[in-house]
Phi, psi and omega in degrees: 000142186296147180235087136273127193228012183167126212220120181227115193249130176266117218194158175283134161249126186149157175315291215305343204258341201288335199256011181284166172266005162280324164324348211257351162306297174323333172289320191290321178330291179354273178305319164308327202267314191284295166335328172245031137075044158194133139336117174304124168238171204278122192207108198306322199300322185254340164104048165173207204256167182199142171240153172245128176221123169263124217223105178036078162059015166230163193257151185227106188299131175242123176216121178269122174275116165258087198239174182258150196342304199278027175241010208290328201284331170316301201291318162318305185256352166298310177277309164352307193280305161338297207266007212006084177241111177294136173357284156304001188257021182228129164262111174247120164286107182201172151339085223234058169336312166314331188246135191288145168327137199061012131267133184221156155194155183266134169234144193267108178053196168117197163256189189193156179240016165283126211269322194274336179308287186288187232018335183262336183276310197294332177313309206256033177059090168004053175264120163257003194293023197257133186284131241212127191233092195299123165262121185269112174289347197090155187239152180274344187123337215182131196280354181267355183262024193293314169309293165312312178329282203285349209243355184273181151293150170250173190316212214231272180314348171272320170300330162326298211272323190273353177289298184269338176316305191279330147320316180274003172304318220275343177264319159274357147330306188262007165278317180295311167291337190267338193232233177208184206286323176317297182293344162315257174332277180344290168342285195290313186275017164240342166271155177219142193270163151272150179258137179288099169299000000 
């Protein structure tokens, strides 16, 4: 069995920010949340929304930060430092250029050029060993259109497609907990949404 103790999905916080493709770790939170029949609420101590969720006899932390992306390792390492929860004992959700809309896949530690991801290692002592969950968005082509890029809405066919990604995420998700990060990846890492022509 995976020893996850805190499932971290990352986002911008306010309405205008919620339907963006920086948003999609939150989505994934979300959803993550709604599946085990609870709700994120608001908890000042840790800087975001916080969940309890129990998964094959173990408790599981859920935290939406709401600090803005690049400040995400505050909220991250207040409950972390709280719960003594080790790196490795963390799933972090976000937002994946690299990977095209319908795609997700868990990756074990590593950099990352995702701004709240690098904030959360610098919060946690350049500890990088925390398990990572790419939601893919797609890349616009070019580095100056990136901002835009990640701060936009995505399509129509594309919310679709990042839509069903993050559903079969919130289902191996709970194959990572119960069993382990290998049957996860299997898993995860042969499906792909199609984007609808």
């Amino acid at each position: 069995m995976t020893d996850i103790r805190l499932i971290v999905g990352l986002g911008n916080p306010g309405p205008e920010y919620e339907q963006t493709r920086h948003n999609a770790g939150a989505w994934f939170l979300e959803e993550l949340a709604a599946r085990y029949n609870t709700s994120l609420t608001p908890e000042s101590k840790f800087f975001g929304k916080t969940a309890r969720i129990t998964v094959a006899g173990q408790d599981v932390r859920l935290l939406y930060p709401s600090t803005f992306m690049n400040k995400s390792g505050q909220a991250v390492s207040a409950l972390a430092n709280f719960y003594r929860i080790e790196p490795e004992q963390m799933l972090v959700a976000f937002d994946e250029l690299d990977l095209p809309p319908g795609i997700a896949k868990f990756k074990q530690g590593g950099s990352s050029s995702q701004n709240g991801v690098r904030d959360i290692v610098a919060r946690m002592a350049n500890n990088k060993n925390f398990l990572r969950l790419r939601i893919g968005i797609g890349h616009p082509g070019h580095k100056s259109r990136v901002t835009g890029h990640v701060l936009g809405k995505p399509a129509a066919d594309e919310r679709t497609a990042m839509e069903s990604a993050i559903d079969e995420a919130v289902r191996c998700t709970d194959i990572l907990l119960s069993e382990d990060l290998k049957a996860a990846q299997n898993r995860l890492h042969s499906f792909k949404a199609e984007l609808s022509k």
